[in-house]
Each structure stands twice: as structure tokens, then as C-alpha cells.
C-alpha positions as CSV (number, residue, x, y, z in Angstrom):
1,X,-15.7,12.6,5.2
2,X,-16.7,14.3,2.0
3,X,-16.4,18.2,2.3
4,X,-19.1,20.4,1.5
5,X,-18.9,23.7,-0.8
6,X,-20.1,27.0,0.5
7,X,-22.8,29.1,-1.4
8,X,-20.5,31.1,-4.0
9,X,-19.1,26.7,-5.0
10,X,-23.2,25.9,-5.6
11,X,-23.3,28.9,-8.2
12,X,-20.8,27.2,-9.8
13,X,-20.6,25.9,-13.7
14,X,-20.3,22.5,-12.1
15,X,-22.7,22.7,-9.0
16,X,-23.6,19.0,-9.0
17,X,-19.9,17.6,-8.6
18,X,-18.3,17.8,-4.9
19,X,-14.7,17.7,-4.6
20,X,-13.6,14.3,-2.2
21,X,-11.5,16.2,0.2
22,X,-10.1,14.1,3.0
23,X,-11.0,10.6,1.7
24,X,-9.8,7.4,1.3
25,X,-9.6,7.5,-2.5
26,X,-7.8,10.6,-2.2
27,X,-5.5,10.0,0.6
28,X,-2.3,9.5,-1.5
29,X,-0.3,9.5,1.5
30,X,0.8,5.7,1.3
31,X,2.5,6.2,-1.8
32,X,5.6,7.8,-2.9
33,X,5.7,7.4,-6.4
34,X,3.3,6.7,-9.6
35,X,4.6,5.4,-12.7
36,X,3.0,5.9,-16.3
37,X,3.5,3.2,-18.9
38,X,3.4,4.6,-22.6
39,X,5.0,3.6,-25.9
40,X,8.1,5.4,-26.8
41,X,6.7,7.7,-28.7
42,X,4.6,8.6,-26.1
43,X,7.2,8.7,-23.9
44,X,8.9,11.2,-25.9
45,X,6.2,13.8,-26.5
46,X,5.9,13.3,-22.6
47,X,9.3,14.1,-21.1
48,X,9.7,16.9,-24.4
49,X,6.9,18.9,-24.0
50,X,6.8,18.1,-20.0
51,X,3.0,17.7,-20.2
52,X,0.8,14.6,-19.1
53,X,-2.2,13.9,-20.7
54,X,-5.9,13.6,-19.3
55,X,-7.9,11.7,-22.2
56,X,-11.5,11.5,-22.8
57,X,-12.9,8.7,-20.9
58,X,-14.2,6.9,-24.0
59,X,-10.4,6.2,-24.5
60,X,-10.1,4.0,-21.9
61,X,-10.5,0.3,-22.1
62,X,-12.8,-0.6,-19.7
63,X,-16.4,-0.8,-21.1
64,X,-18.1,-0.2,-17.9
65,X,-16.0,2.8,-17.4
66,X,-18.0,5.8,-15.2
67,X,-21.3,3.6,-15.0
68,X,-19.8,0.8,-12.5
69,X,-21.3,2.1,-10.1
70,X,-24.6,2.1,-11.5
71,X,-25.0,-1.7,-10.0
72,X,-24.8,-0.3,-6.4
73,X,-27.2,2.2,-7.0
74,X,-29.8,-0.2,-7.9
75,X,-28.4,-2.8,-5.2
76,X,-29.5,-0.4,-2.3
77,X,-33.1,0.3,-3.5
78,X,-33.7,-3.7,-4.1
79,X,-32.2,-4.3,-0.6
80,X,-34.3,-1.4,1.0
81,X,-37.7,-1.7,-0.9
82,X,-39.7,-0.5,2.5
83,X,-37.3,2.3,2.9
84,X,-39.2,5.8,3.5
85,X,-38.1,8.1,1.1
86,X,-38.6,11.9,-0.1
87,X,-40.6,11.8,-3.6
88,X,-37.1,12.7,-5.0
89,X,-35.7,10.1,-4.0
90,X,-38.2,7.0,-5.2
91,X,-36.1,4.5,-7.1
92,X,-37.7,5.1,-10.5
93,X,-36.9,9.0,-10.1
94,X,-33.5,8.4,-8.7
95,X,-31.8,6.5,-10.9
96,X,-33.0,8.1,-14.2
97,X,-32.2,11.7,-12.7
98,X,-28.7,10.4,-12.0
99,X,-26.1,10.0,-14.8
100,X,-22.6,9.8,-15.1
101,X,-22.4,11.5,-18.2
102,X,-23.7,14.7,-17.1
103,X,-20.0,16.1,-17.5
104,X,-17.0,15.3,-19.5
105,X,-14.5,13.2,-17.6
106,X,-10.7,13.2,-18.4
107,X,-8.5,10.8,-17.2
108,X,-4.5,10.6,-16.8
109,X,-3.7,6.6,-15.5
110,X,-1.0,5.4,-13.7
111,X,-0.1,2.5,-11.2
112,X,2.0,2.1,-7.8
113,X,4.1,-0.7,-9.6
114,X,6.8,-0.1,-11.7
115,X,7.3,-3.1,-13.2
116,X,4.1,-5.1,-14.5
117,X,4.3,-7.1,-17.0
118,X,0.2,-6.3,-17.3
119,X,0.9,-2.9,-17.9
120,X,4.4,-3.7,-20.1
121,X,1.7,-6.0,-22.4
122,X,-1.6,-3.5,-22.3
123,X,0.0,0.1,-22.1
124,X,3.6,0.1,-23.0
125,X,3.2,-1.4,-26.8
126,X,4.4,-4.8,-25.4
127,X,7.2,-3.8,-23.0
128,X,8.6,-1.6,-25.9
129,X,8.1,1.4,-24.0
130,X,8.7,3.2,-20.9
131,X,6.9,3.5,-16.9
132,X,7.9,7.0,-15.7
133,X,8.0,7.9,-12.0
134,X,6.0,11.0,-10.7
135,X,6.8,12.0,-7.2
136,X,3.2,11.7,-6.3
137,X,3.1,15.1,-3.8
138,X,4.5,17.0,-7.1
139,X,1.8,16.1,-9.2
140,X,-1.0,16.3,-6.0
141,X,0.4,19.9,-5.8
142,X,-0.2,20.2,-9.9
143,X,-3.7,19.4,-9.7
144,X,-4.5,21.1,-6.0
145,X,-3.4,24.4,-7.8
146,X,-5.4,23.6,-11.2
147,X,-8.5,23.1,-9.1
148,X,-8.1,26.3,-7.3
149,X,-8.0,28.1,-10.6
150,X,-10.5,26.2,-12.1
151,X,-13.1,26.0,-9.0
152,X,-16.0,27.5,-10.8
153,X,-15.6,25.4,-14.2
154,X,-14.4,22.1,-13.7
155,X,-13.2,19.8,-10.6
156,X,-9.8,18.6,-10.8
157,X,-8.4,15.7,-8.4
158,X,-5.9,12.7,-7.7
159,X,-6.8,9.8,-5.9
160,X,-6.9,5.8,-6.1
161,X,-8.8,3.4,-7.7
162,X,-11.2,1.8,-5.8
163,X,-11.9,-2.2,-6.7
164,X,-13.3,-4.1,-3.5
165,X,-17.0,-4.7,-4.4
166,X,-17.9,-4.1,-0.8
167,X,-16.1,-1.3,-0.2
168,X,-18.1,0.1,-3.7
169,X,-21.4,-1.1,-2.4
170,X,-20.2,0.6,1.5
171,X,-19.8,3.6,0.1
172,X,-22.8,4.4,-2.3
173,X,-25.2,3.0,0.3
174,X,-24.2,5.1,3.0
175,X,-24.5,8.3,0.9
176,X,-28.2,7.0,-0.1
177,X,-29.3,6.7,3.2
178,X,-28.5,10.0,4.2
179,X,-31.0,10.8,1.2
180,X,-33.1,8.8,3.0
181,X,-32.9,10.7,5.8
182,X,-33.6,14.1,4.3
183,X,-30.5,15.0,2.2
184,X,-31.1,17.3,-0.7
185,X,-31.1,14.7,-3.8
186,X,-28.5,16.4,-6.1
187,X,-26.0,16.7,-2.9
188,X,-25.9,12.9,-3.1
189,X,-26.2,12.8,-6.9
190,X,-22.9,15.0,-6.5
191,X,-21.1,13.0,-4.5
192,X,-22.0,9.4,-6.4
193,X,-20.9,12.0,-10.0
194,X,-17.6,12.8,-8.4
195,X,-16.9,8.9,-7.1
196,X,-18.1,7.3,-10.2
197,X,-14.5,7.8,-12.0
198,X,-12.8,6.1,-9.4
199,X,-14.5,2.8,-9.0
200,X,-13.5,0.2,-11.3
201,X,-14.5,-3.5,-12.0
202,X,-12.0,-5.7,-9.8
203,X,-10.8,-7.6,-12.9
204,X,-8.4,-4.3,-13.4
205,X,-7.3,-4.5,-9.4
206,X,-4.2,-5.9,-10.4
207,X,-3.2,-2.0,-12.0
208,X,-3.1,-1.0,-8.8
209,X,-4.1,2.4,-10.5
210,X,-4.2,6.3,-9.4
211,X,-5.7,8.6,-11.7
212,X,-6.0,12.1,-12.4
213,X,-9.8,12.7,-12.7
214,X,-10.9,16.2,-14.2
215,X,-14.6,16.4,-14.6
216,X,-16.2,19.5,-17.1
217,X,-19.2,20.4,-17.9
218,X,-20.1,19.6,-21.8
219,X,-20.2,22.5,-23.2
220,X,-17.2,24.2,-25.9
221,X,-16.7,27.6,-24.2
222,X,-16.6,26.2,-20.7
223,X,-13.6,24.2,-21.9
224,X,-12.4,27.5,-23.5
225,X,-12.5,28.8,-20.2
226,X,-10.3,26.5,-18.3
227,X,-7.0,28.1,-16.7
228,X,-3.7,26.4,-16.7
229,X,-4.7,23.8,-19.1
230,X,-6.0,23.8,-22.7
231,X,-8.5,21.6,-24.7
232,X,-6.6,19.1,-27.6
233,X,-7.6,16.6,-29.6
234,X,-5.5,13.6,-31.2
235,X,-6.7,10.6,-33.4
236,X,-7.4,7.3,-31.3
237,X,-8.5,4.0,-33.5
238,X,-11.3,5.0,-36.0
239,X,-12.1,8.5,-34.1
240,X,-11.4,11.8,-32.9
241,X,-11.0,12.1,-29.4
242,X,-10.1,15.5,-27.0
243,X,-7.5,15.4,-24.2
244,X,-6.6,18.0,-21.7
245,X,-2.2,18.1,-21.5
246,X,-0.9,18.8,-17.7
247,X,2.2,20.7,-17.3
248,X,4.7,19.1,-14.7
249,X,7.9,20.6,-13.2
250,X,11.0,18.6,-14.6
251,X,11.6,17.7,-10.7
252,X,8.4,15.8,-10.6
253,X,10.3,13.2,-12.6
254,X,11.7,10.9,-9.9
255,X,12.4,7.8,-12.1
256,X,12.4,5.7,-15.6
257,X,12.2,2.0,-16.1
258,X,12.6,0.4,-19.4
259,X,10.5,-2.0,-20.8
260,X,11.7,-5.7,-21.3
261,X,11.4,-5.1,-25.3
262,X,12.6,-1.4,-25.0
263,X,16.6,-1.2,-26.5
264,X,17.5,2.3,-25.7
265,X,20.9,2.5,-25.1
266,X,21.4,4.6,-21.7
267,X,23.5,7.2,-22.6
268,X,21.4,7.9,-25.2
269,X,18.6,8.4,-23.2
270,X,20.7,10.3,-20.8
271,X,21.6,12.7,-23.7
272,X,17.7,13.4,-24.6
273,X,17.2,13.6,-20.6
274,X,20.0,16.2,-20.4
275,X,18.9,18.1,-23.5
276,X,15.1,18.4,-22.3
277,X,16.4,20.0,-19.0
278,X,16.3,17.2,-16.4
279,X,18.8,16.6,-14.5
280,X,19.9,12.8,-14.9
281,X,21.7,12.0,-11.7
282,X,18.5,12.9,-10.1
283,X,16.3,10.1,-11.9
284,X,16.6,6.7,-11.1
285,X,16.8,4.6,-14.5
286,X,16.2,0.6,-14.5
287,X,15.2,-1.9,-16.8
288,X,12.5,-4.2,-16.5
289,X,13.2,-7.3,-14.7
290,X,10.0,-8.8,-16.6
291,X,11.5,-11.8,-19.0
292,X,9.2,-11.2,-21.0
293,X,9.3,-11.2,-25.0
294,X,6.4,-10.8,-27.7
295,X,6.1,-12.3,-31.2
């Protein structure tokens, strides 16, 4: 069930975009912990500052990233070509009215495996780096109180990648025909904006990725406006890109694995633990069991 909003929510910034509420993407109650893979560096900045970040989604490396499930769209109106519809809601008119791009998407990445050698290879600077543990209720709790502060700007949630293809197609076709059957069009357009994020091509399944999703509209002073979190921008390849940096508690840190290339000696990661104010004995700290080695 996706919830509704009530009156003052529609007046919103962001009145197209519907927060998932009690579903299956966001039910994060199966899983404990979430791990982030970064470089060392990364790592670093990370536990120092005590901030993740949510990038622009044109960092990512999926090329069909936010228009995945585009395919599905156009998968129920060839499958239902007879299918009485309001004007609105005529193929041509749907589909060009929709867009995923309508607001700024920022993502934060992690996966329910600790030790991948996918990830070690794609996102840890070939097992170099680090895959940090987040109690997952500390960081729900994070973005549940960002999304309260932010309710009339932006949309912030947690919740799991979705790959199974039917499962995809399931979910957008149901939501269509209840436009069929009298919706109002950008009430559906909203939901399909806020699921877009999480569905993936299944070529990535093996991630087994969670993500922080936070979804803006694209405009500079709403983004000035955001509470608890503040618009930054790094260099990433041959551009500029913006990222959003989310505070954690240091007891959202529940444990640390080392990659199968990464040659910090403990203590001294102990010592930059203890000087960062975290408390050591309370994170677990492994190394890889990946033999893995790059050239």
C-alpha cells in the first residue's frame, strides 16, 4: 500500500512525488546492517566528518538509471491497446507527460553483503578500500527525521532495490490500471516518479543494494532551503557534479571490513577510530576473506 498525502502535502514544492510508506521496497525490516564500499580516501572523509553522501544520479554507473522503468510503462499500453481510458491517460499523452527527470535525484548506495568481491572491484578502488556497516534502523531513523523537516521541499527515503522484471512490470501495471479506472493522472505519475529510483536492470541484482533516495525539485533556492542537510559539489571524471552530505551518529557505525588489497594495520585504524570519537570495542573490524588481487 502506498500512502496518500493530505491537502497541506499537495501544496507542496514537490506535489507530484508520494512518499512509499509501508512497502516492500521500503520495508527494511529483514536487514540488520548495510555496508558502504569506498576507497580509502573516501573512507576517511566518511568516518572524519561523520557524513554520508547522496550524489547526483548522473554519478552513478548504470546508464539506464531513473528511466528503467520507462520499458513497463510502455509494456502495459501495448498489452492493453482496447483499454478504456480518461483523455489523460491515452498512451501518447501519458508517456510524454511522465518524466523521471522532473526532480533532482540523490543517491547514497550500499549493499546487504559485506564482502563482495563485485563491490571490492567496482566501488572500493579494487579491494583497496573499506565496506562500513550502518545499523540500518539508525540511518532509517536519519532519513525518517530529514523527511519530516524537509516535507514541503524534497522527499527523503530508504528502501531496497528492486530487480525481478516481473515484479517491476507487477508493480507499474497495477498503478496504471487504477488510472484506468479513474485515478487522477499525476497521482500515478507520482507514485511511478517516487519508484523510478529504486528499480534497477537485473544485471546489478547481484549488489544486493539499499539506497538512500532524496528527490528535489530543480530549482537553486529550493535546494537552499533544505533543513538538516546542505547542497555540495565535488569533481567526478571530466565534470562538476552536486551531492547532498548526511550526518550520522557515531553509533550508527556497527562494523568495518577491509578490503583484500587494503594494508591498514589495525591499530592504526583503531587510533583514527578512537581519535574521531567512536568507540572501537563497539565496531566489529574484519578483513576481506575475498583472495582476490589486482595488477
Amino acid at each position: 500500500m502506498i500512502a496518500q498525502t493530505n491537502d497541506n502535502q499537495e501544496e507542496s514544492i514537490i506535489p507530484l512525488l508520494r512518499h512509499l510508506g509501508d512497502h516492500q521496497i521500503t520495508n527494511m525490516s529483514n536487514i540488520e546492517t548495510i555496508y558502504q564500499y569506498c576507497s580509502i580516501n573516501t573512507f576517511h572523509s566518511m568516518m572524519k566528518n561523520k557524513e554520508i553522501w547522496a550524489s547526483h544520479y548522473d554519478a552513478m554507473n548504470d546508464t539506464q538509471e531513473m528511466v528503467w522503468i520507462e520499458k513497463y510503462i510502455k509494456s502495459f499500453y501495448d498489452k492493453n491497446k482496447d483499454i478504456k481510458t480518461h483523455s489523460a491517460f491515452a498512451k501518447e499523452e501519458f508517456i510524454k507527460s511522465y518524466s523521471p527527470y522532473r526532480y533532482l535525484a540523490f543517491l547514497s548506495c550500499f549493499s546487504s553483503d559485506r564482502d563482495m568481491l563485485s563491490q571490492w572491484r567496482g566501488y572500493a578502488n579494487q579491494g583497496t578500500g573499506f565496506a562500513v556497516g550502518f545499523n540500518t534502523k539508525k540511518i532509517k531513523d536519519i532519513i525518517e527525521t530529514l523527511s519530516t523537516q524537509n516535507k514541503q521541499i524534497a522527499l527523503f527515503q530508504l528502501g531496497k532495490v528492486l530487480y525481478d522484471r516481473r515484479q517491476q512490470e507487477g508493480l507499474v501495471h497495477t498503478e496504471l490500471k487504477c488510472a484506468a479506472e479513474g485515478n487522477n493522472p499525476s497521482d500515478v505519475q507520482s507514485r511511478l516518479s517516487s519508484l523510478a529510483p529504486f528499480y534497477k536492470n537485473p544485471a546489478f541484482e547481484e549488489e544486493k543494494e539499499t539506497r538512500i533516495v532524496v528527490s528535489v525539485k530543480k530549482d537553486t533556492s529550493t535546494l537552499s532551503q533544505l533543513k538538516g542537510v546542505s547542497i555540495e559539489s565535488r569533481t567526478a571524471s571530466n565534470s562538476i557534479t552536486t551531492y547532498l552530505p548526511i550526518k550520522f551518529p557515531i553509533e550508527a557505525i556497527t562494523h568495518i571490513t577491509l578490503g583484500p588489497q587494503n594494508t591498514t594495520d589495525i591499530f592504526q585504524l583503531e587510533t583514527f577510530l578512537t581519535m574521531n570519537g567512536y568507540d572501537k570495542d563497539k565496531i566489529k573490524i574484519e578483513h576481506s576473506m575475498a583472495s582476490y588481487k589486482s595488477y
